[in-house]
C-alpha positions in Angstrom: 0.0 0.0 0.0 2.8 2.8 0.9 3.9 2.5 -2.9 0.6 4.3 -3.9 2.5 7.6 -1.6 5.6 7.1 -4.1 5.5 9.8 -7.2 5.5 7.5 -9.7 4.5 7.4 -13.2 4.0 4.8 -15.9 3.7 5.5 -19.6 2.9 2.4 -21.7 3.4 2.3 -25.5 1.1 0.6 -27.3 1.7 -1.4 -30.3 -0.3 -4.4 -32.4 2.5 -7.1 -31.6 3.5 -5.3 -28.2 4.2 -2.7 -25.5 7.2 -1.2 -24.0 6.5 0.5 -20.5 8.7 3.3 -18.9 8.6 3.5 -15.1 9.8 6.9 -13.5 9.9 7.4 -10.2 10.9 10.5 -8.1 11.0 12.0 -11.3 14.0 9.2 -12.7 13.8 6.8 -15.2 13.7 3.3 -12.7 12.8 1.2 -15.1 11.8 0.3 -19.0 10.8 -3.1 -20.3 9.4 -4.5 -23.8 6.2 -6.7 -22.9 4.7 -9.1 -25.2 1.4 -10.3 -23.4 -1.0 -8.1 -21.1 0.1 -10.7 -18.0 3.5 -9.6 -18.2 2.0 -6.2 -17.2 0.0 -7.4 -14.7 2.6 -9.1 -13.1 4.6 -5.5 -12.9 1.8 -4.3 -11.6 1.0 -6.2 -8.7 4.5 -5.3 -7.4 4.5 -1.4 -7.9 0.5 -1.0 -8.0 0.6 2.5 -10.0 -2.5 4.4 -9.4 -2.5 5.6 -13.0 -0.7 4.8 -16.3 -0.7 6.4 -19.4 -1.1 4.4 -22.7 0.2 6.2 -26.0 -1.5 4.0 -29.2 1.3 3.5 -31.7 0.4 1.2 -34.6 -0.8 1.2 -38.5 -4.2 1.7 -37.6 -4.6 5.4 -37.0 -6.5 7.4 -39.2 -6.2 11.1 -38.9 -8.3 14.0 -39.7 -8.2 17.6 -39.8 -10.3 20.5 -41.1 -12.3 23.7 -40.1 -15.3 23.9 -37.7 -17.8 26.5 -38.1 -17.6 29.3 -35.1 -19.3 28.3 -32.2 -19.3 29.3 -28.3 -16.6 28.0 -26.0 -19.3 25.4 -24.5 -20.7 24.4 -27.8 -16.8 23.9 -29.2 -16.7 20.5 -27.9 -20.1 18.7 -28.6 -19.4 20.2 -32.3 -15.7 18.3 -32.6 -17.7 15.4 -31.1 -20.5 15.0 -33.5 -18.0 15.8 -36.3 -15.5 12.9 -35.9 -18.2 11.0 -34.9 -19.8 11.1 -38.7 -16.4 10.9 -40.2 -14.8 7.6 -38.3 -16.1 3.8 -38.3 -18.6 3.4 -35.2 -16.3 0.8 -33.9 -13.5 3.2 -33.8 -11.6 5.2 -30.6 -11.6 8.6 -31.4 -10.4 11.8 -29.9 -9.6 15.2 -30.7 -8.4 19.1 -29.9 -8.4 22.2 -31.1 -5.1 23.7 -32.8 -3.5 26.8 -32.2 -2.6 27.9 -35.3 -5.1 29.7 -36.3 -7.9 30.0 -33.6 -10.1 32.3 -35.8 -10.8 29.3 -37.9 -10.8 26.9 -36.0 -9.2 24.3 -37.1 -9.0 20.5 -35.3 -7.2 17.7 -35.9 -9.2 13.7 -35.0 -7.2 10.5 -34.6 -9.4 7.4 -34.2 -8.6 3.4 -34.7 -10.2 0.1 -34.4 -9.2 -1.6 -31.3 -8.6 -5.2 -32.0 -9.2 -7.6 -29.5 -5.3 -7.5 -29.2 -5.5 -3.9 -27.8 -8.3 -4.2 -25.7 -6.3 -7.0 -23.8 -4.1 -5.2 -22.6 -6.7 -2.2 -21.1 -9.4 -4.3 -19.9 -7.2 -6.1 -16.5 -6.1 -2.3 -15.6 -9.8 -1.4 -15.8 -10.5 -4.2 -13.3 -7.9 -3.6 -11.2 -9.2 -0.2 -10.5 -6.6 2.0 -12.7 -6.8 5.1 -14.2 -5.4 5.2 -17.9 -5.3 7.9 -19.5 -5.3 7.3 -23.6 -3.4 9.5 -26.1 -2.0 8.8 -29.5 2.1 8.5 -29.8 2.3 10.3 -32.5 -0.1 13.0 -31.0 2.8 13.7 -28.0 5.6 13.5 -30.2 4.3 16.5 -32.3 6.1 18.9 -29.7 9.4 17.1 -29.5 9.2 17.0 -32.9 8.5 20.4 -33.6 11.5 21.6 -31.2 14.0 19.1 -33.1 12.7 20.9 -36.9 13.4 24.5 -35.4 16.0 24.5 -38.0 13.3 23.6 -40.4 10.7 25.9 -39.2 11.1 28.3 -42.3 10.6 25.0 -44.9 6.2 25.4 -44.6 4.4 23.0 -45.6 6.8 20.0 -45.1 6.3 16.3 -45.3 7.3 14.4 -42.2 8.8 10.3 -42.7 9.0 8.7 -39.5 9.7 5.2 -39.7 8.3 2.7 -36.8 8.4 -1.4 -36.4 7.8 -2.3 -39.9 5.7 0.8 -41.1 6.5 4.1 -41.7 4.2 7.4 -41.0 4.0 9.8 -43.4 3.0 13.6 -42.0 2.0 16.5 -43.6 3.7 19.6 -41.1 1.7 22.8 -41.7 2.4 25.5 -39.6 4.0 23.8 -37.3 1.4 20.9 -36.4 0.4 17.6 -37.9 -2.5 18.1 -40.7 -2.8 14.7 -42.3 -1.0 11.2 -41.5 -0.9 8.1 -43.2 0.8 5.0 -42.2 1.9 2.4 -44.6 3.5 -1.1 -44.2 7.5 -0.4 -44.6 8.5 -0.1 -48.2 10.5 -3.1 -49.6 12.4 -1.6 -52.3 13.7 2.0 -53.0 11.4 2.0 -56.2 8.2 1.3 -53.7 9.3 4.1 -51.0 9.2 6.4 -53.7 6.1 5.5 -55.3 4.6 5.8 -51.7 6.1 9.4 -51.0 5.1 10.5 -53.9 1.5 9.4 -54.1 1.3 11.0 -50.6 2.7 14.4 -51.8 -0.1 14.8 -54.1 -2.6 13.5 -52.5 -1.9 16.3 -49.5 -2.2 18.9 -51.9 -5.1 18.5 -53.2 -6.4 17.8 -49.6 -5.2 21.6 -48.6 -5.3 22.9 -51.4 -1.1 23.6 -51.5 0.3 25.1 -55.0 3.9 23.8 -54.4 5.2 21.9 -57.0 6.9 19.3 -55.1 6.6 19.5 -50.7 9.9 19.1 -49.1 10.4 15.7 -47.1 12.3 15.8 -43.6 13.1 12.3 -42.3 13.4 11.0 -38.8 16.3 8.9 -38.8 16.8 6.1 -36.0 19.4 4.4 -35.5 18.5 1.1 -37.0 17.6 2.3 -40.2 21.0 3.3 -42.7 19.2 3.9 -45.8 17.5 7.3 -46.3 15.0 7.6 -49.4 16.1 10.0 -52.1 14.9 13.3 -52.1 15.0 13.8 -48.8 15.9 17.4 -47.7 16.6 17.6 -44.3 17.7 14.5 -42.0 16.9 14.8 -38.1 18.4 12.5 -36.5 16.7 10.5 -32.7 19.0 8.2 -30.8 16.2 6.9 -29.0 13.0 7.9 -30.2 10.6 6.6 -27.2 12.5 7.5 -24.8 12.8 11.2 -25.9 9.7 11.6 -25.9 8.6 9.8 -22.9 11.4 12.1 -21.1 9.9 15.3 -23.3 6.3 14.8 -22.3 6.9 13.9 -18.3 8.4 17.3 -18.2 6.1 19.4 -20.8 3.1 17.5 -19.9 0.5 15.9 -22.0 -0.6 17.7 -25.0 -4.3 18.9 -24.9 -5.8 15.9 -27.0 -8.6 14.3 -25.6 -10.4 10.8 -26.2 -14.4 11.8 -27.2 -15.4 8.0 -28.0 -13.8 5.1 -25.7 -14.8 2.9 -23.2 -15.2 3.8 -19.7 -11.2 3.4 -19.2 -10.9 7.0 -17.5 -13.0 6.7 -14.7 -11.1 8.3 -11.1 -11.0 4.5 -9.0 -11.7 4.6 -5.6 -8.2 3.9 -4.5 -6.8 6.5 -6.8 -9.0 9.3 -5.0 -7.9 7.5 -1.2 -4.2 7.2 -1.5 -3.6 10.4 -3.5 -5.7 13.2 -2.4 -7.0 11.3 1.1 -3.0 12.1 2.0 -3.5 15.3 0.6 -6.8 16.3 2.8 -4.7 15.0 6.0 -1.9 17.4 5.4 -4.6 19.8 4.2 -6.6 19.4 8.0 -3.6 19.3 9.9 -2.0 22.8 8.4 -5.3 24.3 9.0 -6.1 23.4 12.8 -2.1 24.2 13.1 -3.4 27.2 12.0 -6.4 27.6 13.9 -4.7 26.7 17.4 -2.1 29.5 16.7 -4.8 31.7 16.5 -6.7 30.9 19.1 -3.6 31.4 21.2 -2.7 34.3 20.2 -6.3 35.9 20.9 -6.4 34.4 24.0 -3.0 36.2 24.9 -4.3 39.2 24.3 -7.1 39.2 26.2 -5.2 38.6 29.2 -3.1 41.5 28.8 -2.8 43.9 31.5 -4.9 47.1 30.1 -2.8 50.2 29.7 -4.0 53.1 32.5 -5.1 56.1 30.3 -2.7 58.6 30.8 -5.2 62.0 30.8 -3.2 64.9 29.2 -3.6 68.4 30.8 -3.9 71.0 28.5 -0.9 73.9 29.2 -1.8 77.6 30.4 -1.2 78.0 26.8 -3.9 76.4 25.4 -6.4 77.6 27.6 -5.8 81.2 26.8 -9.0 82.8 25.2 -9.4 81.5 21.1 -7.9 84.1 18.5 -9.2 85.0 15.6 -8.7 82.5 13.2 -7.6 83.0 9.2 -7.8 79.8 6.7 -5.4 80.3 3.9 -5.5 76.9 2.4 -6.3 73.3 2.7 -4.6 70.6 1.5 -6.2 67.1 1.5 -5.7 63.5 0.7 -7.7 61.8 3.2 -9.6 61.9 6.8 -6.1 61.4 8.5 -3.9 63.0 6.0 -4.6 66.8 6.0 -2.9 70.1 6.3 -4.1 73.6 7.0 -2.5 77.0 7.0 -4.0 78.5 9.9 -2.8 82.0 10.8 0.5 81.4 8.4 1.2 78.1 10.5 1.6 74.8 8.6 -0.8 72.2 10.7 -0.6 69.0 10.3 -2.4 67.4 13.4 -5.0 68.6 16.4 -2.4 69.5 19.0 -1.0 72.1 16.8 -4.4 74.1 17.1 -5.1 73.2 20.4 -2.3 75.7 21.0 -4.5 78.5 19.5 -7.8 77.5 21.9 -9.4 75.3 19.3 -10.3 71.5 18.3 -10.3 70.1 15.0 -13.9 68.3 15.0 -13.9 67.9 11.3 -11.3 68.1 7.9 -12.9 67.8 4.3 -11.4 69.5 1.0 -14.1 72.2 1.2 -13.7 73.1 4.8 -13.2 72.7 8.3 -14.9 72.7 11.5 -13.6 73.8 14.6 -15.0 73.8 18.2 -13.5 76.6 21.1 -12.3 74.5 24.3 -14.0 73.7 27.2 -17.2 76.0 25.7 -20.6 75.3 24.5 -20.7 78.0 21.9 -22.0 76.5 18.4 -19.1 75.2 16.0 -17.4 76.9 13.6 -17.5 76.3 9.8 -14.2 77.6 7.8 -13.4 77.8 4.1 -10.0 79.0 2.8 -10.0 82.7 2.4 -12.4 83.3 5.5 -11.6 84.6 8.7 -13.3 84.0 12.1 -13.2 87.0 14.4 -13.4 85.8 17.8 -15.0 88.8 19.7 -18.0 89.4 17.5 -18.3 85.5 16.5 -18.7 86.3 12.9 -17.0 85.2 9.5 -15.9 87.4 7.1 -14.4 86.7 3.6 -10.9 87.8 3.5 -7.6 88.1 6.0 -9.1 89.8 9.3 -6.4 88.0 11.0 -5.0 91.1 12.8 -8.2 92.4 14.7 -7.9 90.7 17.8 -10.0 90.4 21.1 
């Protein structure tokens, strides 16, 4: 049970006459195997009991198509992509699909679907029972990235076809701005003579299907290390050491691409052990940093209630400021805020309320239009001040102007 806590993941390549499976784990590669029957899987495991695996379809099979949707909402974007494929592939068939990002205006999609033979679906239906996620892709669907960052150097050579030779067939891509548009894969040619025949039949034939006006598309080839011969006309060679593996290593790091299977059996389904082990850990941790939390709080508030209150300290106004009020001339006010304030009282800078205490007044209230003042220690009404008034404290009037020097 603990190896359901260990960040592992499983990617398993999935072919007619086979699988290989890569095991990473704390983000290493711990292990990679061919497999020839779905109990050899099984076997593996019982002994590391992944919560998911990944399974990237890599055989003849696929059939791939692209074209443009009509515009449609962001909800309505899938459902339409559904319904499309859906008319366009056998009903027996696996399909999925995504959106590309070429050219989101138009919104073009690309849909790879195959028939899974009894063969495949022997190898998915024990992880099904054994309460396993999968998640199903396309191999050639992930490579498309890796791809794309090994043809920078071809990135100015648009449209291009792609050759990428596999166990006894070869795929046969049409690059157009940067992303797979049409595939077809082909037993593996016998002679030069046929691999011709076959690249060129598939140069026209894309074309016509997009409408290209080039004479003759340029061919890259992926070249592996078991294969020596390259096919003539070939115009750039990029060359894979180990072509799995790259981009089993690319995608574990980039992530899976945005493809998603519309039409499959229930394989995806979350199991029950999947949502225990993983997330149940992470709800624990969750609950345990919260009521951490939550004591430290309840600490800390119970601290400060048991303070000691502070005595107020009463301050006695000076002989100064209980002197009779002046009169009282309002220059300017400058304001940002009820806190942040300052007056030119009497050609004094004041910032704060002691500052006119000093001159037998309180501050009761600051705005930007005005200010209102109150005498200390008297019940006489309030006084009101906008710049350029004065307030003559003998006659207990305002007058507009700078009466400042008639005093009591």
């Amino acid at each position: 049970m603990f190896s359901y806590f260990v960040p592992q993941q499983w990617y398993l390549v999935l072919q007619e006459d086979g699988a290989e499976v890569f095991i990473h784990q704390w983000g290493h590669l711990k292990e990679r195997c061919s497999l020839k029957a779905p109990s050899q899987l099984i076997e593996k495991i019982s002994l590391n009991c992944p919560a998911t695996i990944t399974i990237l379809i890599d055989h003849e099979r696929e059939i791939l198509e692209t074209g443009m949707l009509p515009k449609a909402s962001f909800l309505d974007r899938k459902s339409l992509l559904i319904n499309y494929l859906r008319a366009k592939f056998p009903s027996e068939s696996w399909f999925g699909g995504m959106y590309l990002k070429a050219h989101q205006k138009d919104r073009p999609f690309l849909g790879v679907a195959f028939q899974a033979s009894d063969a495949i679906k022997a190898w998915m239906v024990p992880l099904k029972e054994k309460g396993i996620r999968i998640y199903l892709t396309f191999f050639v669907i992930e490579a498309q990235d890796f791809l794309r960052q090994k043809l920078k150097k071809v990135e100015k050579i648009n449209p291009f076809v792609l050759l990428m030779p596999g166990n006894e067939y070869l795929k046969q891509m049409l690059f157009l701005n940067g992303e797979i548009r049409h595939l077809r894969t082909i037993k593996q040619p016998f002679s030069m003579e046929e691999y011709r025949n076959q690249i060129i039949s598939f140069n026209h034939y894309v074309k016509r299907q997009h409408h290209l006006s080039s004479a003759s598309l340029p061919i890259v080839y992926v070249k592996v290390p078991k294969v020596q011969e390259i096919p003539e006309g070939v115009k750039e060679v990029v060359e894979v050491q180990d072509f799995k593996k790259e981009v089993i290593s690319h995608i574990r790091i980039r992530r899976l691409s945005r493809f998603r299977m519309l039409q499959s059996p229930d394989f995806g389904m979350f199991s029950y052990k999947w949502l225990i082990y993983k997330y149940g850990l992470f709800c624990l941790f969750s609950g345990a940093i919260l009521g951490t939390i939550f004591v430290i709080k309840y600490f800390w508030t119970h601290q400060e209630g048991q303070k000691i209150p502070q005595k107020i300290v009463q301050i006695v106004p000076s002989t100064e400021s209980l002197r009779s009020p002046v009169n009282l001339y309002l220059a300017a006010i400058f304001y940002l805020d009820e806190k942040t304030w300052t007056l030119w009282l009497n050609g004094q800078k004041i910032t704060t309320g002691q500052e006119v205490n000093k001159l037998g007044y309180n501050i009761v209230r600051v705005t930007e239009q005005q200010i209102t003042l109150r005498e200390i220690d008297s019940k006489n009404p309030v006084i009101t001040l906008k710049p350029n008034q004065t307030f003559i404290a003998h006659k207990r009037c305002i007058k507009e102007g700078d009466w400042q020097a008639q005093n009591n």
